[in-house]
C-alpha beads as a LAMMPS data file, in Angstrom:
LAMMPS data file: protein, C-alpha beads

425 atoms
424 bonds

1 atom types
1 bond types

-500.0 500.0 xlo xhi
-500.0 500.0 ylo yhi
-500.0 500.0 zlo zhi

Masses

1 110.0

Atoms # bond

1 1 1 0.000 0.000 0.000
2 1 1 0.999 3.635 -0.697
3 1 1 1.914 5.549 2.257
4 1 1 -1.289 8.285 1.070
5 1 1 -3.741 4.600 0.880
6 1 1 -2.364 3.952 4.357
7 1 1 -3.210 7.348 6.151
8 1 1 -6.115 7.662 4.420
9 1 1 -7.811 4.144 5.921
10 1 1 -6.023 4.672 9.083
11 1 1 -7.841 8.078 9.217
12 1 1 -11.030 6.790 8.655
13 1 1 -10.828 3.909 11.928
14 1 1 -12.005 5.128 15.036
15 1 1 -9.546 2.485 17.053
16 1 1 -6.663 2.679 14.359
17 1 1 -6.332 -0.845 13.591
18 1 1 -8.186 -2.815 11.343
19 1 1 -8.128 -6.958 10.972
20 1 1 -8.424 -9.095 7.860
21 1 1 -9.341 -12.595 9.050
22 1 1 -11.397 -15.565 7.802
23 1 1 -13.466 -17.745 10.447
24 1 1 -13.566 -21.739 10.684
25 1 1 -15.834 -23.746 10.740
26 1 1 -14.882 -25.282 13.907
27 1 1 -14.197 -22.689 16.338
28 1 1 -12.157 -24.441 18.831
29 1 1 -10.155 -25.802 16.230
30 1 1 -6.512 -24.151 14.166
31 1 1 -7.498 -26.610 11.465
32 1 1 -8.778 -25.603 7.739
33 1 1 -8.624 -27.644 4.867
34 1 1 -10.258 -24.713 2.332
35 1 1 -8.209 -22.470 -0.181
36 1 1 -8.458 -19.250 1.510
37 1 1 -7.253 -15.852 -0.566
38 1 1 -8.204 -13.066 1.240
39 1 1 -8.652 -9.569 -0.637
40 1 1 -9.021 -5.961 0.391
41 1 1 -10.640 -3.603 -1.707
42 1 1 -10.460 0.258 -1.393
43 1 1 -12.818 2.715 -3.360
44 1 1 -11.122 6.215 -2.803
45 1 1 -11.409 9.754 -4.467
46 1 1 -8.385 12.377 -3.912
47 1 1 -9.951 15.435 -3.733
48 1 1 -8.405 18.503 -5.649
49 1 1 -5.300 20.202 -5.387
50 1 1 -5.037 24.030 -5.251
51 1 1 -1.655 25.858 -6.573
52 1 1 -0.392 28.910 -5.988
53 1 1 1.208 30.403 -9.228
54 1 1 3.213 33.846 -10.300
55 1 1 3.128 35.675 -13.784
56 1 1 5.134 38.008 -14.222
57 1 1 7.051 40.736 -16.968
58 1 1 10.816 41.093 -17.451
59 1 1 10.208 44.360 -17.195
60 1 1 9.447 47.708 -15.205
61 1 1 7.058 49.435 -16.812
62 1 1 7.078 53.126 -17.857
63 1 1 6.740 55.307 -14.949
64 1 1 7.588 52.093 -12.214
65 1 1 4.823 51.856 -10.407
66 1 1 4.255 48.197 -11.911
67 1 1 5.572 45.319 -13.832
68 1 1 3.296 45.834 -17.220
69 1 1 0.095 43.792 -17.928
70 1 1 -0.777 40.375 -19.070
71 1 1 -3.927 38.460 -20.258
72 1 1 -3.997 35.489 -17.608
73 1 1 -7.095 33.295 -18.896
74 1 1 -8.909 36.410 -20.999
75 1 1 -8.842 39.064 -18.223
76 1 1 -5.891 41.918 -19.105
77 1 1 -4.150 41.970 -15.273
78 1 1 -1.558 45.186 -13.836
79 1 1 1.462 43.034 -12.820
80 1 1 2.164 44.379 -9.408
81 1 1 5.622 45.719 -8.907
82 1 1 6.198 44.568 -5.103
83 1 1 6.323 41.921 -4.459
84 1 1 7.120 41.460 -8.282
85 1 1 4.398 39.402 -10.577
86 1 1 0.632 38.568 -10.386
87 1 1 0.148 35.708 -8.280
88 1 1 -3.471 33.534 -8.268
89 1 1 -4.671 29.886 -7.599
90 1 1 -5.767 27.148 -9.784
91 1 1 -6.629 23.757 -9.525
92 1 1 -4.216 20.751 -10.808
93 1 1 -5.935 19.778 -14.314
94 1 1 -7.530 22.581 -15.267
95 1 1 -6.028 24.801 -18.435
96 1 1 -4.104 27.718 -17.662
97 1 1 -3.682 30.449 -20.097
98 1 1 -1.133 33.093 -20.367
99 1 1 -0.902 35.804 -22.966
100 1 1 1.737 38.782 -22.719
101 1 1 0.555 42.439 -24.180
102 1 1 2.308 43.737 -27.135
103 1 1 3.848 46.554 -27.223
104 1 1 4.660 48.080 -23.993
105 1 1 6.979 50.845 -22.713
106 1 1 9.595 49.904 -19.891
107 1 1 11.214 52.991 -17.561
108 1 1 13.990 52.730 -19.494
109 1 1 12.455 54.322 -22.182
110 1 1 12.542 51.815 -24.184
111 1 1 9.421 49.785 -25.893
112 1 1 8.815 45.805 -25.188
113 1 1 7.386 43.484 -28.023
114 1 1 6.904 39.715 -28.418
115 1 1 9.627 39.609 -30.660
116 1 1 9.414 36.137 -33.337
117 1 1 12.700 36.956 -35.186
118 1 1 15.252 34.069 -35.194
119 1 1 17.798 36.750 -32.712
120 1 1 16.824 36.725 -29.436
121 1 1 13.623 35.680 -29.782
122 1 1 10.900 36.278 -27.074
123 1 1 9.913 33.177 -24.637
124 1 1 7.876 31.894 -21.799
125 1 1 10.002 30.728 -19.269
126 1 1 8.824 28.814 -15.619
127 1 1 11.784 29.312 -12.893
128 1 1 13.917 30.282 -15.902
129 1 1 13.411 26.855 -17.798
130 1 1 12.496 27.429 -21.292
131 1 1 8.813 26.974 -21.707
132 1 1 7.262 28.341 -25.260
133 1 1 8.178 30.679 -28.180
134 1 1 4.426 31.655 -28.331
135 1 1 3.127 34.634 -27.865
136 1 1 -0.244 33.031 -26.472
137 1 1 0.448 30.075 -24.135
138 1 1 -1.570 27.428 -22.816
139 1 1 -1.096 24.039 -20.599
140 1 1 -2.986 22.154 -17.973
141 1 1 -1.592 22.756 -14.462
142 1 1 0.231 20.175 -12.493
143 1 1 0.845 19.692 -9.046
144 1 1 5.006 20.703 -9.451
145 1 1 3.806 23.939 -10.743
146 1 1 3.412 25.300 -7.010
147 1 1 5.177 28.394 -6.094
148 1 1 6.497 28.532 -9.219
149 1 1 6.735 32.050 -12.103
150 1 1 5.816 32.254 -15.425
151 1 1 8.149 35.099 -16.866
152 1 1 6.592 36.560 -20.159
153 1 1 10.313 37.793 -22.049
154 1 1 9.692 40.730 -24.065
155 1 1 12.792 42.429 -26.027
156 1 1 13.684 46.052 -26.003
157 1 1 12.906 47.536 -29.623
158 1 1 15.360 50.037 -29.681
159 1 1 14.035 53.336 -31.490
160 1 1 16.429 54.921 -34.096
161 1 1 16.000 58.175 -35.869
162 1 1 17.666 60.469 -37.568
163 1 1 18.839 64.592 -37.353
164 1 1 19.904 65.945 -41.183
165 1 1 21.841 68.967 -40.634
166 1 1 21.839 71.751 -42.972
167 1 1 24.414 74.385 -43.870
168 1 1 21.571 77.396 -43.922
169 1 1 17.915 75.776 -42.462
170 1 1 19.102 74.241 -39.244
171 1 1 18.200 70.528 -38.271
172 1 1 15.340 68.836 -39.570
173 1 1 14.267 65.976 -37.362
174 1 1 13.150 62.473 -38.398
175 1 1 11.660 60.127 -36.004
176 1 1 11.009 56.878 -36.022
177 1 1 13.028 55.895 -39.318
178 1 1 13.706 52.245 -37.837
179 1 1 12.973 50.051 -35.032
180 1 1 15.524 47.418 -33.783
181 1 1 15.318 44.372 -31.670
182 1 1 18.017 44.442 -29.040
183 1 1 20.887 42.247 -29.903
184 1 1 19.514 42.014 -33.536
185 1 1 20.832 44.190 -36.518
186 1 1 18.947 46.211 -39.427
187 1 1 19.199 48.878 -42.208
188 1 1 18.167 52.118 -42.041
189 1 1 18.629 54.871 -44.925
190 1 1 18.195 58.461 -45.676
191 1 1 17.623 60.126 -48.675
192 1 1 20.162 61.006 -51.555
193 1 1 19.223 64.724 -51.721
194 1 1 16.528 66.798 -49.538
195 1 1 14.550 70.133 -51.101
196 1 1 14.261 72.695 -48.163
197 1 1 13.467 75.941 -48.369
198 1 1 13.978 75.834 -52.234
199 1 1 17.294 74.748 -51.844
200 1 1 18.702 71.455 -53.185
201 1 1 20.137 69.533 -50.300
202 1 1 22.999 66.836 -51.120
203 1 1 23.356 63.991 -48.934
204 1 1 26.777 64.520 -47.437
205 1 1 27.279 61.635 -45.762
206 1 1 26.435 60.150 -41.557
207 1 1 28.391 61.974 -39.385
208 1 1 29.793 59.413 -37.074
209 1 1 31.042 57.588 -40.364
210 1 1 31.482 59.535 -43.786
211 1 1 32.797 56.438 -45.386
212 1 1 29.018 55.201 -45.592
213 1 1 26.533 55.738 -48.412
214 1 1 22.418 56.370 -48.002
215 1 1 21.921 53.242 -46.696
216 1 1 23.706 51.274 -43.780
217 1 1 23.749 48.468 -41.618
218 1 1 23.203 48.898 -37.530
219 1 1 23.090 46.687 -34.191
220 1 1 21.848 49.210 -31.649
221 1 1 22.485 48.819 -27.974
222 1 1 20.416 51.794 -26.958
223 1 1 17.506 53.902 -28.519
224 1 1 19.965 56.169 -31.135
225 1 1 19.681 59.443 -32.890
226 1 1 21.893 59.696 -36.043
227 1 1 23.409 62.382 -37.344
228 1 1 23.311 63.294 -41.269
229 1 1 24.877 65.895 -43.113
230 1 1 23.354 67.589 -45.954
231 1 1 25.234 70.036 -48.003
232 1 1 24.099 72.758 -50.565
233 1 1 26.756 72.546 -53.068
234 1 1 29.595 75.417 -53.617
235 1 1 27.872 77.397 -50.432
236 1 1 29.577 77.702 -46.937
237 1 1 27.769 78.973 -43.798
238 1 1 31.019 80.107 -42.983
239 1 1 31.516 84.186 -42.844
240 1 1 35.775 83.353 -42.500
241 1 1 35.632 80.874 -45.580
242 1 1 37.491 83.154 -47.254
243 1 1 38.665 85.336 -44.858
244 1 1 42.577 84.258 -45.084
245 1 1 43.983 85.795 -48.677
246 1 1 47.102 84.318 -48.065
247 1 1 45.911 80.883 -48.508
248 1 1 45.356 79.665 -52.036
249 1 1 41.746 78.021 -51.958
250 1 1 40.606 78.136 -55.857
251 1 1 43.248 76.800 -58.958
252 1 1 42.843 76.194 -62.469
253 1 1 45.165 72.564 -63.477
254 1 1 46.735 72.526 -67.121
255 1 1 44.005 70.250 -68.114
256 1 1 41.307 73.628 -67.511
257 1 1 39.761 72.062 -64.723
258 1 1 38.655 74.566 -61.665
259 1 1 39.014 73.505 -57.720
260 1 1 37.991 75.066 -54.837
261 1 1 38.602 74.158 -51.280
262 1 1 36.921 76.232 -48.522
263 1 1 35.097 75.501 -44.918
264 1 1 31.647 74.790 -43.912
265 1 1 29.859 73.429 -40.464
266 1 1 33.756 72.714 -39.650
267 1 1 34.592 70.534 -42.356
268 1 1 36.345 71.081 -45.431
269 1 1 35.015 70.821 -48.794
270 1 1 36.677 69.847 -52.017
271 1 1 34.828 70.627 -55.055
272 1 1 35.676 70.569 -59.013
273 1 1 34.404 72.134 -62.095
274 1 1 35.294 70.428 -65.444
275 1 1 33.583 72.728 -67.679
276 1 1 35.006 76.194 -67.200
277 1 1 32.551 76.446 -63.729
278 1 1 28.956 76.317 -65.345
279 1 1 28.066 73.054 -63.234
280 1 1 30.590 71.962 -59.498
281 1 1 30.865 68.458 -57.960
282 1 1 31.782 67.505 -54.595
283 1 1 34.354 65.334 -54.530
284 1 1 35.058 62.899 -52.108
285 1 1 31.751 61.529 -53.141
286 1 1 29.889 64.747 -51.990
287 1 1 31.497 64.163 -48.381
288 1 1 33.926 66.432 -46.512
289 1 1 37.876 65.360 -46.964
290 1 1 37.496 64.575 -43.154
291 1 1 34.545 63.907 -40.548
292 1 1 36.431 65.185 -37.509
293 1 1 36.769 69.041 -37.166
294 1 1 38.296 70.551 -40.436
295 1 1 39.430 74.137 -40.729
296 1 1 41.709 76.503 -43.178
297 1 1 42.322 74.633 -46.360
298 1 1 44.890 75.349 -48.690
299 1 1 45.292 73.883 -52.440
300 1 1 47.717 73.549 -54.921
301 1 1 48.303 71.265 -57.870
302 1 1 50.846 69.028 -60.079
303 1 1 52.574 71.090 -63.201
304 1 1 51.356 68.797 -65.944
305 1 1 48.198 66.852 -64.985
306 1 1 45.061 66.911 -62.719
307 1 1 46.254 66.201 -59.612
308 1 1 46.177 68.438 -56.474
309 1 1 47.157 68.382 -52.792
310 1 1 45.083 69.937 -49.852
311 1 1 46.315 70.927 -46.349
312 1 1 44.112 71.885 -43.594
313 1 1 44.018 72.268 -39.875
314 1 1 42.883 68.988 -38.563
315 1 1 41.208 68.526 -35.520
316 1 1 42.714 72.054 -34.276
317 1 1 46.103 70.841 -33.300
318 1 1 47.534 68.440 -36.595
319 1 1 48.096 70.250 -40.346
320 1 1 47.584 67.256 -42.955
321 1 1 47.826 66.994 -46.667
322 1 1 45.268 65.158 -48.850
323 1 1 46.604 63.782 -52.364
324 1 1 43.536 63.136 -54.991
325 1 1 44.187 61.837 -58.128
326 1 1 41.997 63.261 -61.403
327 1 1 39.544 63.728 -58.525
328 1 1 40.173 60.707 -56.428
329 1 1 40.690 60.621 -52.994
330 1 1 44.771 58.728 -52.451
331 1 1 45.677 59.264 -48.931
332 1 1 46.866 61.359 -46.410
333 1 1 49.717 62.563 -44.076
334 1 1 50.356 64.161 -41.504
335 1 1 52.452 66.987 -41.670
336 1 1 52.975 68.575 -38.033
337 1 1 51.541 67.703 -35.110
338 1 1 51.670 69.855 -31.884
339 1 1 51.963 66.587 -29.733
340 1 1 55.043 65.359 -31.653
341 1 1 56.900 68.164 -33.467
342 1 1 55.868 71.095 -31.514
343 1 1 53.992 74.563 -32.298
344 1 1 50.450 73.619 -34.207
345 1 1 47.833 75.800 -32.991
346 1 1 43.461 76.263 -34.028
347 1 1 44.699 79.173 -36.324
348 1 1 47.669 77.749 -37.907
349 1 1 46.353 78.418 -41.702
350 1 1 48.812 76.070 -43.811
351 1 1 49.669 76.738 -47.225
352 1 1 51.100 74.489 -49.667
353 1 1 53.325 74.692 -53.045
354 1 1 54.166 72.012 -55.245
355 1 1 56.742 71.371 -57.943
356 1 1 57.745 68.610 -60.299
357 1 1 59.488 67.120 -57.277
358 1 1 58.800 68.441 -53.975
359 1 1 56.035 70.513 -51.723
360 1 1 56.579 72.906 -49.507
361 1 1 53.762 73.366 -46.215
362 1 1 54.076 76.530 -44.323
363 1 1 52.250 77.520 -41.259
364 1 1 52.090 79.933 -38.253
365 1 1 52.104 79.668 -34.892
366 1 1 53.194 81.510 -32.207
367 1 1 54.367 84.413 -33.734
368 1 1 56.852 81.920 -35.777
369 1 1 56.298 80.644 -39.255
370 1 1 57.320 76.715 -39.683
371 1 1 57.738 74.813 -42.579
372 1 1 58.401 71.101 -44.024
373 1 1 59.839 70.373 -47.107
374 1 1 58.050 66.889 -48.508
375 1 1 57.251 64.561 -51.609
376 1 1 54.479 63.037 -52.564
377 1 1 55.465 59.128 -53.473
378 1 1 54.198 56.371 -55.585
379 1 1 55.369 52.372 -53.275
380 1 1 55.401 49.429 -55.175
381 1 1 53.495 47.027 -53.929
382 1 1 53.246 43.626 -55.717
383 1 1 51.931 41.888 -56.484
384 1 1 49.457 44.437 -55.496
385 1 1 48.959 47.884 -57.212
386 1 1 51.441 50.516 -56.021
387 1 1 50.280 53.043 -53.546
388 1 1 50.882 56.732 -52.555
389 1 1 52.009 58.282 -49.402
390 1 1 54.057 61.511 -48.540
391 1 1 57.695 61.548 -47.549
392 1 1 59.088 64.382 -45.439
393 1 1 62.742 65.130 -45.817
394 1 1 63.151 66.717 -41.941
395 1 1 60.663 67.637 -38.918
396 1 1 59.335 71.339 -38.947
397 1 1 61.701 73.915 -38.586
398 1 1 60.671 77.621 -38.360
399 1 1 62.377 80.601 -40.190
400 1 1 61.862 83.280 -37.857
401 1 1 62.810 84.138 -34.587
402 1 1 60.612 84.401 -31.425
403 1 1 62.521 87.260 -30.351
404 1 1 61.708 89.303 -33.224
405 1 1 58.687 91.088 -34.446
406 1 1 55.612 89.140 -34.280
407 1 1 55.100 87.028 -37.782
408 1 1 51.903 84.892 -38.922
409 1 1 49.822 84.271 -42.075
410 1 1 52.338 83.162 -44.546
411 1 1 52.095 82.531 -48.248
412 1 1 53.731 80.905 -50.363
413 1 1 54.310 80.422 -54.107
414 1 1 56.337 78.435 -56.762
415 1 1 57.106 78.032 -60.490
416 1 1 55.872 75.183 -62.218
417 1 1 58.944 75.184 -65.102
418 1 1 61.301 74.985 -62.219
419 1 1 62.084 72.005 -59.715
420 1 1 62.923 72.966 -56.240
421 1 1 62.159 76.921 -55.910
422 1 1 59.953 77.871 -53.888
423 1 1 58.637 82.006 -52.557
424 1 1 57.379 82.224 -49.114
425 1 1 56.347 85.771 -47.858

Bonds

1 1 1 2
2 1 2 3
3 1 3 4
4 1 4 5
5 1 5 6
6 1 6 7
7 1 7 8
8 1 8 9
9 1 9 10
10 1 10 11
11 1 11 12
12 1 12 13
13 1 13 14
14 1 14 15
15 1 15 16
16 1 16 17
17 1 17 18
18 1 18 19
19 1 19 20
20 1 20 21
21 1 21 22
22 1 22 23
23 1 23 24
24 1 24 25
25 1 25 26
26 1 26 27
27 1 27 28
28 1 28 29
29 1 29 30
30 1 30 31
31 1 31 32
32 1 32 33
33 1 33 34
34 1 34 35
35 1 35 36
36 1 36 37
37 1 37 38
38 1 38 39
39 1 39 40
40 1 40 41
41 1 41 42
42 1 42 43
43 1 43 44
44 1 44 45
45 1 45 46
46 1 46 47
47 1 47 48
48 1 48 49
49 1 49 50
50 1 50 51
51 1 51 52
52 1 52 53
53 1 53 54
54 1 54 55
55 1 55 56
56 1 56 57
57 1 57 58
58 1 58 59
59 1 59 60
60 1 60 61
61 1 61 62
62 1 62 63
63 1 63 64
64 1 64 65
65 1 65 66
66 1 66 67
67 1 67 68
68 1 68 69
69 1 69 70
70 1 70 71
71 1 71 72
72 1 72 73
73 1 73 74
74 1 74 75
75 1 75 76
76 1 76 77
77 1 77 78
78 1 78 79
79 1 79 80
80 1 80 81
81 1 81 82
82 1 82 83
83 1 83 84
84 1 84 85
85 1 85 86
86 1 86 87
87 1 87 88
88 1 88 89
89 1 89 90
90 1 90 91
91 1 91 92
92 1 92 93
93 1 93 94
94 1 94 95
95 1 95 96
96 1 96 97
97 1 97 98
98 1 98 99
99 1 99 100
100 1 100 101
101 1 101 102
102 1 102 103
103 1 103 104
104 1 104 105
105 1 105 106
106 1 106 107
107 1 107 108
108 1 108 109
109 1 109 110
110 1 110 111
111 1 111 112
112 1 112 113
113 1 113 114
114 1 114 115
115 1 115 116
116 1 116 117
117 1 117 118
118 1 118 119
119 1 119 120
120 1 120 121
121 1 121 122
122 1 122 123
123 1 123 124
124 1 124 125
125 1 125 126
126 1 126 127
127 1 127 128
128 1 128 129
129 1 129 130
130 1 130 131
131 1 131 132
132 1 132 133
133 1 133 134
134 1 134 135
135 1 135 136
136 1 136 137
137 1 137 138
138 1 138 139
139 1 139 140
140 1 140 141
141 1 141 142
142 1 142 143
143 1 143 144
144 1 144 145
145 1 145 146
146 1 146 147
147 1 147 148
148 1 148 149
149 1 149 150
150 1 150 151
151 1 151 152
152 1 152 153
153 1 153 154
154 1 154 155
155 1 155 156
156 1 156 157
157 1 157 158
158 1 158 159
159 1 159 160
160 1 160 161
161 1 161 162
162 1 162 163
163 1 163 164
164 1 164 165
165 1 165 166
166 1 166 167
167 1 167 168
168 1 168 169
169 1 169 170
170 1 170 171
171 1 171 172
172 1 172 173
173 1 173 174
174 1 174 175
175 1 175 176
176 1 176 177
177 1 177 178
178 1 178 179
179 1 179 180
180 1 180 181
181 1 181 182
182 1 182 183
183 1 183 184
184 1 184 185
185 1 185 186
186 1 186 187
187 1 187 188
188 1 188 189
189 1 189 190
190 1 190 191
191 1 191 192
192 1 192 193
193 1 193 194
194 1 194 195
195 1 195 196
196 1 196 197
197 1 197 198
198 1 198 199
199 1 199 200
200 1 200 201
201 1 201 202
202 1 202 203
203 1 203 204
204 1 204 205
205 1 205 206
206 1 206 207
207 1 207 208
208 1 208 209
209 1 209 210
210 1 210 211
211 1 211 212
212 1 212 213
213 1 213 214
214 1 214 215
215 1 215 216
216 1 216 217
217 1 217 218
218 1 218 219
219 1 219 220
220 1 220 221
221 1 221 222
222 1 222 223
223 1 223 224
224 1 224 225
225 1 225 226
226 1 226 227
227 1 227 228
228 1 228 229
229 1 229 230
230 1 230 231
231 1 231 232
232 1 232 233
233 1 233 234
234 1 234 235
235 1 235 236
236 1 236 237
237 1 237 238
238 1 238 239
239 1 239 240
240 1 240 241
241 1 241 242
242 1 242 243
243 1 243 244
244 1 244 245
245 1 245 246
246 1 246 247
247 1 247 248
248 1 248 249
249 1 249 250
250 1 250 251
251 1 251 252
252 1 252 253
253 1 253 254
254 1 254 255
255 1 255 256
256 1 256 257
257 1 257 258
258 1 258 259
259 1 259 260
260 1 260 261
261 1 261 262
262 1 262 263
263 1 263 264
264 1 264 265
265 1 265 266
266 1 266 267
267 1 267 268
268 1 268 269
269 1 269 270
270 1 270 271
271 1 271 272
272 1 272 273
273 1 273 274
274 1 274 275
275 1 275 276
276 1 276 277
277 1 277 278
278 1 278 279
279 1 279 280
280 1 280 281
281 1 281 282
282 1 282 283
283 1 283 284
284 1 284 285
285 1 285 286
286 1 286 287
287 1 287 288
288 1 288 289
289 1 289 290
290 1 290 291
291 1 291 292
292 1 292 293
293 1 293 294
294 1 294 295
295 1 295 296
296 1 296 297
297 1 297 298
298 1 298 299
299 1 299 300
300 1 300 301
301 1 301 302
302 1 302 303
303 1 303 304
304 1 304 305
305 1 305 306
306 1 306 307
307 1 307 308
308 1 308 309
309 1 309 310
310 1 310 311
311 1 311 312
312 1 312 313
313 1 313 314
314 1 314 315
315 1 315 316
316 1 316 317
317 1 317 318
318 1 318 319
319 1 319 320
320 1 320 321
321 1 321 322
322 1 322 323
323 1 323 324
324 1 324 325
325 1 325 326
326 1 326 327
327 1 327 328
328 1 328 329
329 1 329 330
330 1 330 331
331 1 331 332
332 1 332 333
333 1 333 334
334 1 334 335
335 1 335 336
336 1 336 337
337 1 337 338
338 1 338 339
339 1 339 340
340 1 340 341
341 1 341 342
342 1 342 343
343 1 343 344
344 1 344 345
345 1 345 346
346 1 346 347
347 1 347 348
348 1 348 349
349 1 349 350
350 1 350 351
351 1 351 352
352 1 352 353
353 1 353 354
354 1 354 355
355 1 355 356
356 1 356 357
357 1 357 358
358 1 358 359
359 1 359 360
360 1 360 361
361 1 361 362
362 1 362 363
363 1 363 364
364 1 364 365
365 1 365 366
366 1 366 367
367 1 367 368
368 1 368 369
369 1 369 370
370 1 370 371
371 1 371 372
372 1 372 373
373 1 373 374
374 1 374 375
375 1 375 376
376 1 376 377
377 1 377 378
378 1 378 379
379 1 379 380
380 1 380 381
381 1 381 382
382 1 382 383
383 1 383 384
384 1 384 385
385 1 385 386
386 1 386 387
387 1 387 388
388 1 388 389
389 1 389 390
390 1 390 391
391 1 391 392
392 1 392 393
393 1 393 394
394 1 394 395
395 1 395 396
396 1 396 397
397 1 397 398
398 1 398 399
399 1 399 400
400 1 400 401
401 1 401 402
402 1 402 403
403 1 403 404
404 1 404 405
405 1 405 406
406 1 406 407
407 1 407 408
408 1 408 409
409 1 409 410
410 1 410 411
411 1 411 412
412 1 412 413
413 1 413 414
414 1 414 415
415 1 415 416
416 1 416 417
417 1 417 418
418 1 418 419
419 1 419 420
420 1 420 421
421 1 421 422
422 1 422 423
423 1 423 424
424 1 424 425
């Protein structure tokens, strides 16, 4: 017998013991000649069980004065925050159903969904065992599911939009271009070209990243506002673009084709004109020559082809210089940097000469002029194609003397027939 069969008939005897026994015959006598089997039958009901069971959200919601709602057999319940989840009886057998609400906001500021994507998917999950991937769950109750919580797991669906910034009509505000599952990736895009205020916008690339196009590929970890720069071709918001004449910021190459280099929102700008100026591209593929802070460009360009170089101030304390090819973007060096070399300053304004076989940067700073005497170099590179990179001959040195009367804002010049002159005033 079962130990419950056993309490159970015990429990029902008012002395607590109860005889099986079979009577002879002869009373008086031990002997008995029949085939006795002697058999108990019990006819017993166990009545129902009562549970106690939690349901409960992953989550605080918005505002934290609870844990979200839930649909526990068709009625929409508040999930209490303390003590955390929604508890209730039921009786073993019967069908429990649990359904979690979707979407809701958490205090994180975040929204919840039942999320069915293959990446962190959403799940039902009792004492953290894995239960069900469906939204709507249902199961008969047991006896082991005492005490126990149901945990509805809703993901974060991280919110992403998107600021363009304009040169003249401030930022225009997109919300809600995308919505991404935590731990899951997705695309989000802008457009190619925006018309504002009767201007022509040109996408000008994100600014976190000017190496990507319209479109690009994300894996948020937080709700995210992107940045996007949109540029109205050969204008500057800039009342100093030009404000330096002793930098050269417009040439005409040998092969008639116009460039112009000159600061906006505090980038730099490369454009070119290959029809004598009646139409201007950006180059760079209509992106700044760099997304970190750009200022006081400087341009000058190869005696016999199309070719130019472009120094700048680069994130206030470097000078660099740019090499594009016919157009093309080749690399860049940098030519003084205050951490390494010495005197760079915000206000440096670098200008740059080139001949057949060397360039010449000049800057100020300080009161003193510096310079560095380079070349611009083609590596082979097999059995890959041959690359470029500049070559400078000596650190900066500076050509004037502290002591003396205060000198800044050089220029600079050269002759194209010749190979190593250069004219610095």
């Amino acid at each position: 017998m079962s130990t419950a069969l056993k309490d159970a008939i015990i429990a029902s005897l008012t002395t607590g013991t109860m005889y099986l026994g079979s009577l002879s015959l002869v009373e008086g006598s031990n002997n008995s000649y029949a085939s006795l089997e002697l058999r108990l039958i019990v006819d017993y009901t166990v009545p129902p069980s009562i549970v106690n069971i939690t349901a409960d959200n992953n989550f605080t919601a918005s505002g934290g004065a609870n844990r979200g709602t839930m649909v526990i057999d068709g009625v929409n319940r508040t999930i209490p925050l303390t003590p955390p989840g929604y508890t209730f009886q039921k009786t073993v057998g019967q069908n429990l159903t649990l359904s979690a609400n979707s979407p809701q906001n958490d205090n994180q500021g975040h929204q919840r969904i039942w999320h069915t994507g293959l990446t962190f998917p959403s799940d039902w999950r009792r004492n953290g065992e894995f239960k069900s991937y469906n939204q709507t769950y249902s199961f008969p109750v047991a006896t082991d599911d005492d005490g126990k919580i149901y945990m509805a797991n809703l993901r974060k669906n991280f919110k992403i939009d998107q600021t363009h910034k304009t040169e003249f009509d401030g930022n225009q505000t997109q919300q809600n271009t995308a919505w991404i599952v935590e731990q899951n990736s997705g695309n989000i895009s802008t457009q190619s070209s925006r018309l504002i205020n009767g201007k022509n916008y040109l996408f000008a690339g994100w600014e976190d990243n000017l190496s990507l196009g319209t479109s690009r590929n994300i894996t948020p970890n937080d709700n995210k506002v992107y940045d996007v720069l949109y540029k109205y071709p050969h204008y500057s918001n800039s009342t100093s673009a030009y404000q330096n004449p002793g930098q050269r910021r417009f040439i005409k190459t040998n092969s008639g084709h116009l460039h112009i280099v000159y600061e906006s929102m505090n980038k730099v700008w490369y454009e070119r004109s290959t029809n004598s100026g009646q139409t201007w591209e950006i180059m760079n593929g209509g992106k700044p020559i760099y997304e970190g802070i750009a200022t006081h460009p400087s341009i000058d360009f190869y005696p016999n082809n199309d070719n130019v170089v472009i120094v700048y101030n680069k994130d206030e304390y470097s000078i660099a210089a740019q090499y594009y090819e016919n157009g093309v973007f080749k690399c860049e060096s940098i030519v003084a940097d205050n951490s390494i070399w010495g005197q760079v300053t915000p206000d440096s304004k670098p200008v740059i000469a080139w001949t057949y076989t060397r360039l010449m940067v000049a800057w100020n700073a300080s009161g003193e002029i510096f310079y560095s005497l380079g070349q611009k170099v083609t590596i082979s590179n097999p059995p890959y194609p041959p690359y470029h990179d500049f070559y400078w001959y000596f650190d900066p040195r500076t050509i004037s003397n502290p002591f003396e009367a205060f000198r800044n804002n050089p220029t600079i010049g050269t002759s194209k027939l010749q190979l190593n002159s250069f004219w610095l005033a």
